[in-house]
C-alpha positions in Angstrom: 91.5 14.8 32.1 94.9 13.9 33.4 97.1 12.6 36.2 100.7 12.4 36.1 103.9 11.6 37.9 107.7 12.3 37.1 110.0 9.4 35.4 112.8 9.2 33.5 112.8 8.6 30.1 114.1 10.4 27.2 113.0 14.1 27.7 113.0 16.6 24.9 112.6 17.2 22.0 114.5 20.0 20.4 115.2 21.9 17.1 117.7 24.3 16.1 117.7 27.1 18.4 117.6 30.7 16.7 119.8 33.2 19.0 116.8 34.9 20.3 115.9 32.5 22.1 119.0 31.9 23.8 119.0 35.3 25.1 115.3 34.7 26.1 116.7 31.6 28.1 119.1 34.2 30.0 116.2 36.5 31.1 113.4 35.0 32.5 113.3 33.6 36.2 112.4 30.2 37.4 110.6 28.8 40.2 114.2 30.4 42.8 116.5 29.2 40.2 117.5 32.1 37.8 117.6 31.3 34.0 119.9 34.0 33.9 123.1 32.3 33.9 124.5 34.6 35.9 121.9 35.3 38.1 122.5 35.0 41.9 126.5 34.6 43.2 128.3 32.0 40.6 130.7 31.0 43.6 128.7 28.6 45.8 127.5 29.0 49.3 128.7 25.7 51.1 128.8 24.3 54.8 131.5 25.7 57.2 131.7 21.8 58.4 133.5 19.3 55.4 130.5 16.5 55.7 131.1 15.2 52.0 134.1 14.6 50.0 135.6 12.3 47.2 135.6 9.3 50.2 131.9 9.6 50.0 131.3 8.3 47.0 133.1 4.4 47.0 131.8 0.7 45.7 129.7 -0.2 42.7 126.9 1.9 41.6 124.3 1.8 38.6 123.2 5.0 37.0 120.1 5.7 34.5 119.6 9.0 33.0 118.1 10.3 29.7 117.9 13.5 27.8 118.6 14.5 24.0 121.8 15.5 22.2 122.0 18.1 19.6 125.0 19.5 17.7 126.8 16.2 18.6 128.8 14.0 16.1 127.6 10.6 17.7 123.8 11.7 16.5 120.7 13.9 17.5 118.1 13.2 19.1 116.5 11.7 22.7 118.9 9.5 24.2 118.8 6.7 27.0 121.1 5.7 28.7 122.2 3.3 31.7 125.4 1.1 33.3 127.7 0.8 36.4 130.9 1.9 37.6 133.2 1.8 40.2 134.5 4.6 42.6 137.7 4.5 44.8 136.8 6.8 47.1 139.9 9.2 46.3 137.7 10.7 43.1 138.8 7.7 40.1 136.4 5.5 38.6 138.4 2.4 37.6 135.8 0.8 35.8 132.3 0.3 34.9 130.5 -0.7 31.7 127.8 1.7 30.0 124.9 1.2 27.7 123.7 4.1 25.5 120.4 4.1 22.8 120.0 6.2 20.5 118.4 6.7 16.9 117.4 2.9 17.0 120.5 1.5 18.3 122.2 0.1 21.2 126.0 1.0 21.8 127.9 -0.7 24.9 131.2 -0.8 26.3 133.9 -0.3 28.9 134.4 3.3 31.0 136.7 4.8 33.5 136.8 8.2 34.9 137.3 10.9 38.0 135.0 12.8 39.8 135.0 15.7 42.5 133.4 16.4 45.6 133.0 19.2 47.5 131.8 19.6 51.1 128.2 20.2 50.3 127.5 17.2 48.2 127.9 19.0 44.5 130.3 17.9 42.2 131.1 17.3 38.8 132.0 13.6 37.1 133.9 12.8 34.3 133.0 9.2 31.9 135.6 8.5 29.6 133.3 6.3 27.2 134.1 4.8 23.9 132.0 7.4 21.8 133.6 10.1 23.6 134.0 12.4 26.7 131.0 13.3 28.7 130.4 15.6 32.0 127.9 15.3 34.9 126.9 17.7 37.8 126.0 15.9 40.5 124.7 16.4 44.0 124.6 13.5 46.9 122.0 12.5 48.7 124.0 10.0 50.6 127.2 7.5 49.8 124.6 5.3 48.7 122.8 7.9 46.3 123.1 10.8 44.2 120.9 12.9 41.6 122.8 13.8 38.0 122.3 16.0 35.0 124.7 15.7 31.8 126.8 19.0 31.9 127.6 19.1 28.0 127.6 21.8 25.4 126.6 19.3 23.2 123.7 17.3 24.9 121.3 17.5 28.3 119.7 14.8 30.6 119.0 14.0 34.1 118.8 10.8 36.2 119.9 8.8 39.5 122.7 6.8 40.6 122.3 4.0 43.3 125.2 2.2 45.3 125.1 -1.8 44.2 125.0 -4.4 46.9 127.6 -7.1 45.3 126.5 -9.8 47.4 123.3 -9.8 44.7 125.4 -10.6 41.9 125.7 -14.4 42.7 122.6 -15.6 41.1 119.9 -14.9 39.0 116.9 -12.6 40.5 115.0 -14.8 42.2 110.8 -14.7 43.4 108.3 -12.3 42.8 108.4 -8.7 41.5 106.3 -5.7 40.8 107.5 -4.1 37.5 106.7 -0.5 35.8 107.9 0.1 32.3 107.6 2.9 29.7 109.0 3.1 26.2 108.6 6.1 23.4 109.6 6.8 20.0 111.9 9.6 19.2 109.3 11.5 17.1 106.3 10.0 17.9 103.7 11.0 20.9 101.4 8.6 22.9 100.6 6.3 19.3 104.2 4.9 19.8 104.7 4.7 23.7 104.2 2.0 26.0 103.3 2.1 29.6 103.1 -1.0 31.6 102.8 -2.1 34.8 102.6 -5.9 36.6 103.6 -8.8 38.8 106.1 -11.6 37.3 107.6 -14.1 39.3 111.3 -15.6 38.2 112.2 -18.6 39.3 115.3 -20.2 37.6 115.7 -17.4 35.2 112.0 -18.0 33.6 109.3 -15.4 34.2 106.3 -16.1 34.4 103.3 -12.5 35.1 101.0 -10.8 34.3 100.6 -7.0 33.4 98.2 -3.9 32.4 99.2 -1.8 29.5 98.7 0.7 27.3 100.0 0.5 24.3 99.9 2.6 21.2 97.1 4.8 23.1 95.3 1.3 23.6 94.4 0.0 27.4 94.6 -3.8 27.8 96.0 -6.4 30.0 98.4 -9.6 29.3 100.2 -12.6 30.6 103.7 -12.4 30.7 106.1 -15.0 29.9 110.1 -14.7 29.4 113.8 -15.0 30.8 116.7 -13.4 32.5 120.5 -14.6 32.6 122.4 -14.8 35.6 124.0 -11.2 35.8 128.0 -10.2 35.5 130.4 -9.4 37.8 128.9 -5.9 37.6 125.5 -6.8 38.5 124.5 -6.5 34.6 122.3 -9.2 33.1 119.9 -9.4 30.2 115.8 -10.1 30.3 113.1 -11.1 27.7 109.2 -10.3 28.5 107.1 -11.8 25.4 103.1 -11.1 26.0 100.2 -13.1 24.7 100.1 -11.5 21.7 103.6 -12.5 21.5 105.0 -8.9 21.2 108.5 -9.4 22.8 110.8 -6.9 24.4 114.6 -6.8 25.5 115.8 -5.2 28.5 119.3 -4.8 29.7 118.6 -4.7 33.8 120.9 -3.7 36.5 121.3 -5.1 40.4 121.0 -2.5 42.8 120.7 -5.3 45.4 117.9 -8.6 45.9 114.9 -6.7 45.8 115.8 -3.6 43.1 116.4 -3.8 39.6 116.6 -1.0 37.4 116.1 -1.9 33.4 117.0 -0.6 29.7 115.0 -1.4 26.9 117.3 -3.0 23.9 114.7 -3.2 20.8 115.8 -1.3 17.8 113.2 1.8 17.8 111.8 2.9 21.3 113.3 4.4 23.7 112.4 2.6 27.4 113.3 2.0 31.0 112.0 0.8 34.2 112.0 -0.6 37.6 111.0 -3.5 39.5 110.7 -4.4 42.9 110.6 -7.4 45.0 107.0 -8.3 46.8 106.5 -8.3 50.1 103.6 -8.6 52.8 100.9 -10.2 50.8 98.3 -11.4 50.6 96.6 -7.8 50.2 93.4 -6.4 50.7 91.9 -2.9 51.1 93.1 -2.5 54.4 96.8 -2.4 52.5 95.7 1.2 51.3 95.7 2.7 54.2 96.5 6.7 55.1 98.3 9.3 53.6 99.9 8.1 49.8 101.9 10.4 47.3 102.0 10.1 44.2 104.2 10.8 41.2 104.2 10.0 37.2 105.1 11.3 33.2 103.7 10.0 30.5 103.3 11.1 26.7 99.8 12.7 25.3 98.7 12.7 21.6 101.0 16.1 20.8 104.6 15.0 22.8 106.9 12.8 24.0 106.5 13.9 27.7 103.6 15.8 27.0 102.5 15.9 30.8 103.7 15.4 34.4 102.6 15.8 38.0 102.4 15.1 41.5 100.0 15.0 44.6 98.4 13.2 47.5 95.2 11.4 48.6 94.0 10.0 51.8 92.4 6.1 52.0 90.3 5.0 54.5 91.4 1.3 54.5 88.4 0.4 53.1 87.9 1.2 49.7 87.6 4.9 50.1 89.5 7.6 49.1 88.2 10.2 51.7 90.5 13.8 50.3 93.3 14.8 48.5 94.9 17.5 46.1 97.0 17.3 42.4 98.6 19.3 40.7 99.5 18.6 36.5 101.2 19.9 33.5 99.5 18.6 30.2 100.5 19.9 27.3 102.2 22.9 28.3 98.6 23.9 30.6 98.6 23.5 34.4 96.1 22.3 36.8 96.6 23.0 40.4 95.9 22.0 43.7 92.1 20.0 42.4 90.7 18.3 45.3 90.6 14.1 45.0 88.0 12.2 46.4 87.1 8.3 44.8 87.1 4.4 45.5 89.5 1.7 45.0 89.6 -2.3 45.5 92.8 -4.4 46.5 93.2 -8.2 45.3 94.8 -10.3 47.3 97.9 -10.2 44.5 98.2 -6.6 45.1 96.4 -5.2 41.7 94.5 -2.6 42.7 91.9 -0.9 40.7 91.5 3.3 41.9 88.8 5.7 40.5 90.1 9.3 41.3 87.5 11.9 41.2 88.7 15.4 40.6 86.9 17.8 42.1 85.0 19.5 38.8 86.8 17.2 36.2 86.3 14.2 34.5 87.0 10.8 36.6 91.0 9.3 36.4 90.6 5.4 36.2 94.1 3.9 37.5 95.9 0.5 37.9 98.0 0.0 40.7 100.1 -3.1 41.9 101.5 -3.2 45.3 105.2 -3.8 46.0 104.1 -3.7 49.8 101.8 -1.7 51.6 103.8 1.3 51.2 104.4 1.1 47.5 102.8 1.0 44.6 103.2 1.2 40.4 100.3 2.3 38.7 99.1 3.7 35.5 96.6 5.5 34.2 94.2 3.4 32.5 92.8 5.6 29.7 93.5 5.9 25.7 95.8 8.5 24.2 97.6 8.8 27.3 100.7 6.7 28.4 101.3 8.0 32.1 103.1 5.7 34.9 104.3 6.3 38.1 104.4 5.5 41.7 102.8 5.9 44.8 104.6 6.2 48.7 103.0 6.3 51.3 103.6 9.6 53.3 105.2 9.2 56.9 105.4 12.3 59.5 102.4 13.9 58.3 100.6 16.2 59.2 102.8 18.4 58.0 104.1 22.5 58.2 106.8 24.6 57.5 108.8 22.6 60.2 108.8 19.8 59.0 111.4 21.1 56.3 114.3 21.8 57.9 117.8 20.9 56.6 119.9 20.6 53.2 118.1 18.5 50.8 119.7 18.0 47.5 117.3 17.9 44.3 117.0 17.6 40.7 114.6 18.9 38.4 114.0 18.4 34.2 112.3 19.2 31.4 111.7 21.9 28.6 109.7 24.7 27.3 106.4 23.8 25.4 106.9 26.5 22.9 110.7 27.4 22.3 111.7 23.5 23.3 114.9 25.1 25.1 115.5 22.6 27.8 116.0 23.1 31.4 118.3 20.8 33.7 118.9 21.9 37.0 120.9 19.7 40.1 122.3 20.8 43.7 121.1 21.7 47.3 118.2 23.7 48.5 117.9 25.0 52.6 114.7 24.9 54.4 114.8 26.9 57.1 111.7 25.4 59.5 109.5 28.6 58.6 109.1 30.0 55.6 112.1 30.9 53.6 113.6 28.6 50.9 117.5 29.2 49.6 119.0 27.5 46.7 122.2 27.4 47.9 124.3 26.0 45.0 123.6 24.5 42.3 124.7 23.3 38.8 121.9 24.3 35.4 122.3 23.4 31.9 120.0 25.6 30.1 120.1 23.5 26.1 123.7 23.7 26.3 124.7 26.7 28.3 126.2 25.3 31.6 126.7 27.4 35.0 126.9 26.7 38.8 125.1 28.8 40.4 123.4 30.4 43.9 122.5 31.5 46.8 119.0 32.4 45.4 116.3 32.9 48.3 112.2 32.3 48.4 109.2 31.4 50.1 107.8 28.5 51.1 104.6 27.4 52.8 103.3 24.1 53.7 99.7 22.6 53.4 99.4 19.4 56.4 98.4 16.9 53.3 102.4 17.4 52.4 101.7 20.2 49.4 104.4 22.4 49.1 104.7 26.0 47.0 107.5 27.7 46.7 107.6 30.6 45.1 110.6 32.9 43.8 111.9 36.2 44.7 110.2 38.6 42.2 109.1 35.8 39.8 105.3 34.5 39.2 106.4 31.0 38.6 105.0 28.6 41.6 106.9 25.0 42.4 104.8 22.4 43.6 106.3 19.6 45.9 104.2 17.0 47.2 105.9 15.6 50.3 106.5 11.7 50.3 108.3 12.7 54.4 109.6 15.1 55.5 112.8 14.0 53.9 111.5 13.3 50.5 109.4 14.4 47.8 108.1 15.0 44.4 108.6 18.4 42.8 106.8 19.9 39.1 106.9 23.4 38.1 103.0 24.2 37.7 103.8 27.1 35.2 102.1 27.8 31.6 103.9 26.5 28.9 106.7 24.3 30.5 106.9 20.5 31.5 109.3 20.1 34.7 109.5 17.9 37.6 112.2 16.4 39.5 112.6 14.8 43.3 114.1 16.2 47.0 115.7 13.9 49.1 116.9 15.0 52.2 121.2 14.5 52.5 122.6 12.2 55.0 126.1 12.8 55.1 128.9 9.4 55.4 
């Protein structure tokens, strides 16, 4: 049995593709977006009203994204990859520093670039990096936000780019933080992945925490010890988490502002990234579980790297019950959908929390959470041969209905085909129309390679009050899942056979 939730680490893995499979890639339709690249009306469908341009995007901003190249001269494989840059506001990026691993190794240094907006929030982005020239399609969720994919011939990826507050730059990260990690190995499955998740409080620049982990398919749980330096100019600084079995780990990490940091593992060998996020509103107890909560998380299973993803929702009483809920889950290429969740749980006062989900008909899901606040959590699932991680939100504006979508969100979905391995990138805006139809109104795909923008392509939509969303495509049998976080954000996964997808919506908020 499984539970999962969508993060970003390195995503696919992919052989040589026989041409037959490429023209497979341009037939067969996908959850309202068209594989087909030229499906639908190439030009895009875009606001009368010019709410976004190249002034949008201005300051410092940190990116993460991952992926795999292939056919590339700087090396094959899964890819991770991380750093900051600067936007004008009149589409240059003057400067910025990136951080790229790959095949074992760590390559850094200086960017510049140009990017282009247009009124709906999708644009393309240009880094001029030391190993070469790459492209992004992106789509804005705000000034302060935006969703990515790699738009390359030569490699595919998705991630998220944050705006930076400077003012955190000054010092070193201080007080206490709840951290999620995962790291993988290019071409190994859940026997060389890592998934961990904690408290550690810095003081100084020493850490000092504890965690729960799985590692190598193994559940456990540690004290933390370690350091971070005082980060650069560009909110950049370095960290070192050593365990009591003294297994040590290097992380690049990056200031979003005094309660985010985003982080890059440095080790020669894995592949890894995570997030931590300053504690508030202890101490806890059962009554911080309170309500509606999605859910969200990835993880790798004893056949793949990113062998399983999902979303959902469950309801908490406040007092150690778990009273409904519903999930929906990709393992291996197999779905699961919409099981029914019932189950207990139990809050320390530190905000580790111990949750047994009960699956309607399934096998119990033991996870450990630890609360950023009352709203947020990181958890895993505490089982072996499986390395899944995630978060939880708790759900405002419920109940919910077709209404409660109504707008432009932008969104972002990844992943690849269990069989073939062709990957599938997708990034732009989506229209909810308060009742029942769903139109992808432009957006940019990179199918393994094969790059298009693409849309208007209309479907259906219909909306469960616990937040579960399906939408399902014009003439297609594929069925997208989003589990609502409000009703301006969410999780999304593709609950088809014999593909691993997810992504997030996030509703746009125009400068």
């Amino acid at each position: 049995m499984r539970i999962v939730f969508p993060r970003l680490t390195g995503l696919i893995r992919r052989p040589q593709l026989r041409s037959a499979n490429r023209t497979l890639l341009r037939a067969i339709p996908f959850a309202g977006l068209c594989f087909a690249i030229g499906c639908g009306n190439t030009s895009s469908s875009q606001p009368a009203a010019k709410v976004f341009s190249n002034a949008s995007l201005q300051g410092n901003y940190t990116y993460a994204l991952s992926g795999s190249y292939f056919n590339s001269m700087s090396g094959n494989g899964p890819y991770q990859e991380a750093g900051t840059f600067v936007a004008d506001g009149n589409g240059n990026i003057t400067s910025g520093i990136d951080d790229f691993v790959q095949n074992s190794a760590l390559s850094s240094g200086q960017l510049t670039g140009s990017y282009a907006i247009a009124n709906d929030g999708t644009g393309k982005m240009t880094l001029n990096l030391a190993r070469g020239k790459i492209h992004l399609a992106i789509t804005l969720i705000s000034g302060s936000a935006l969703y990515l994919i790699e738009f390359d011939s030569f490699a595919t990826g998705a991630g998220v780019v944050r705006q930076q507050s400077t003012a955190a730059f000054s010092a070193v990260p201080s007080g206490t933080f709840i951290f999620h990690l995962h790291s993988s190995h290019a071409n190994n499955a859940v026997l060389g992945s890592v998934s961990s998740v904690g408290s550690m409080t810095v003081k100084d620049g020493a850490i000092d925490g504890q965690e729960d982990v799985v590692r190598a398919g193994v559940p456990g749980s540690s004290g933390i010890t370690g350091s971070m330096t005082a980060p650069s100019t560009n909110g950049r600084g370095t960290a070192v988490f050593t365990d009591d079995a003294g297994i040590q780990s290097s992380y690049i990490y990056y200031v979003i502002d005094f309660s985010t940091l985003k982080f890059l593992e440095t080790d020669p060998g894995p592949l890894g990234s995570g997030q931590a996020d300053a504690q508030t509103g202890g101490p806890f107890s059962d009554a911080s579980l309170n309500n509606g909560f999605a859910f969200s998380c990835a993880g790798d299973t004893l056949t793949s790297r990113f062998g399983v993803n999902g979303a959902g929702v469950f309801v908490s009483d406040g007092n150690g019950n778990i009273v409904s809920g519903t999930y929906d889950s990709v393992q291996d290429g197999s779905p699961t959908s919409n099981v029914a969740l019932s189950g207990m749980y139990n809050v320390e006062s530190n905000g580790r929390t111990t949750i047994a989900l009960n699956p309607k008909g399934l096998s119990p899901i033991p996870v450990i959470a630890w609360m950023a606040n009352s709203s947020k959590a990181y958890f895993l699932v505490n089982t072996p041969n499986l390395a899944e991680d995630g978060r939880l939100e708790q759900q405002q504006n419920s109940p919910f209905s077709a209404a409660s979508l109504n707008g432009t969100l932008a969104f972002y979905m990844y992943g690849y085909f269990t069989q073939t391995l062709l990957s599938i990138d997708r990034v732009g805006v989506l229209d909810f129309d308060g009742s029942s139809t769903v139109t992808f109104t432009n957006y940019f795909a990179n199918h393994d390679g094969s790059t298009a923008q693409n849309g208007p392509v209309a479907g259906n939509y219909a909306v469960s009050p616990n937040g579960r969303v399906v939408a399902f495509s014009v003439g297609a049998a594929n069925t997208q899942v989003i589990y609502l976080v409000s009703d301006s954000s969410g999780y999304i996964i593709l609950g088809a056979s014999g593909t691993e997808v997810a992504g997030y919506i996030g509703q746009q908020t125009p400068p």
